[in-house]
C-alpha positions in Angstrom: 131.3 76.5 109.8 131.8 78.9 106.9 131.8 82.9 107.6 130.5 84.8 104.4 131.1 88.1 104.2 129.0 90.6 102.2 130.4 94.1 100.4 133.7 94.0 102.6 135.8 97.2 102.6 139.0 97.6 104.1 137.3 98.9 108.0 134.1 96.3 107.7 131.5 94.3 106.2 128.0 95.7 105.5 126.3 92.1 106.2 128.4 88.7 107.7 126.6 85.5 108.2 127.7 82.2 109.6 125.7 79.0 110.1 121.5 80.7 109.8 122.7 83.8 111.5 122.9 87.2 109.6 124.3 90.2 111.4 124.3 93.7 109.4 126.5 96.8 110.2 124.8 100.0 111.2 123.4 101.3 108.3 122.3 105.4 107.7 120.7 107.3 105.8 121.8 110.4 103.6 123.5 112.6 106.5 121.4 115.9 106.9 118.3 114.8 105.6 115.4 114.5 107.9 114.2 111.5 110.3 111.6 110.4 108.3 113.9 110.0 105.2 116.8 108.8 107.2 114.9 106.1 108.5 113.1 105.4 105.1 116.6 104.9 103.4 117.9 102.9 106.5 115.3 100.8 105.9 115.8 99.9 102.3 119.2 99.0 103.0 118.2 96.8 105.6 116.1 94.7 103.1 118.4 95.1 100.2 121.5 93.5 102.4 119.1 91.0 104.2 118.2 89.8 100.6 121.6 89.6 99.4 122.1 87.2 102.7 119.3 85.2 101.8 117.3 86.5 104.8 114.0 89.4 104.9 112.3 91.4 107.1 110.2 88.8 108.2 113.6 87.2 110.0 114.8 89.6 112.2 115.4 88.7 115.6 117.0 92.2 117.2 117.3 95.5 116.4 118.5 97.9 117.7 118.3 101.6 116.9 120.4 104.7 117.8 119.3 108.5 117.2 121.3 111.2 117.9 118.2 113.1 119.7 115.3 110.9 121.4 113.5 113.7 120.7 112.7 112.3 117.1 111.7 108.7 118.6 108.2 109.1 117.2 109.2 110.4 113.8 111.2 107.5 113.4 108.5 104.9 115.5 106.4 105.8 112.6 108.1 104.7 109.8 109.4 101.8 111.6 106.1 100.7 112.5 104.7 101.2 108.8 107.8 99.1 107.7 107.4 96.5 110.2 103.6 96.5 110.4 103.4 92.8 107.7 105.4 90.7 109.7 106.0 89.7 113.6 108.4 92.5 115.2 111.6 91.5 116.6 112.8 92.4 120.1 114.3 95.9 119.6 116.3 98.9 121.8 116.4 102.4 121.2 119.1 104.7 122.7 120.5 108.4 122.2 124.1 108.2 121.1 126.3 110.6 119.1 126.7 109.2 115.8 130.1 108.8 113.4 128.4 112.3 111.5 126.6 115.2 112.9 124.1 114.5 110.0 123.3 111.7 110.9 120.0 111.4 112.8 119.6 107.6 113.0 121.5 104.6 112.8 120.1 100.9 112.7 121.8 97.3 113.5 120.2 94.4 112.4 120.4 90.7 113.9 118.3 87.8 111.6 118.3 84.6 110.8 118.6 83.1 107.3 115.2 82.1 105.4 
């Protein structure tokens, strides 16, 4: 089976799939702006590379989510669940980790299968 790679650089591919499977890099938002924003831009990314993939939203089997302070779970829980709120929800974890940037307040992985 064929791997395709999507907007390889030299340390990693944003999005790889092989066979009906799509599995994205973490994606972030703009480092130092808030949760809600973060998580808004995150987001966008997620579609825009999902599309490019040939997968959406609506195909996501896993997420999972990392902030760098659970304290801001619900901040985030709300946009997620705005964004999510039109199609089934996947299975998805959320965990505290330190992140590759101070800034950084949340950081997204993305699982899906192909449309």
């Amino acid at each position: 089976m064929t791997i395709t790679r999507i907007e390889t650089g030299p340390r990693m591919s944003e999005a790889v799939f092989h066979g009906d499977t799509v599995y994205l890099a973490g994606q972030v938002g703009t480092p130092g702006d808030s949760v809600t924003h973060q998580t808004q831009e995150t987001l966008a990314e997620i579609e825009r590379l999902l599309a490019l993939a040939g997968s959406s939203k609506a195909h996501i089997l896993r997420a999972t989510i990392w902030l760098a302070d659970m304290a801001d779970f619900a901040e985030m829980n709300a946009v997620w669940d705005s964004w999510i709120a039109d199609v089934a929800a996947p299975t998805r974890a959320t965990g505290e980790a330190k992140l590759a940037d101070p800034g950084y307040k949340v950081e997204i992985i993305i699982t899906a299968a192909r449309a």
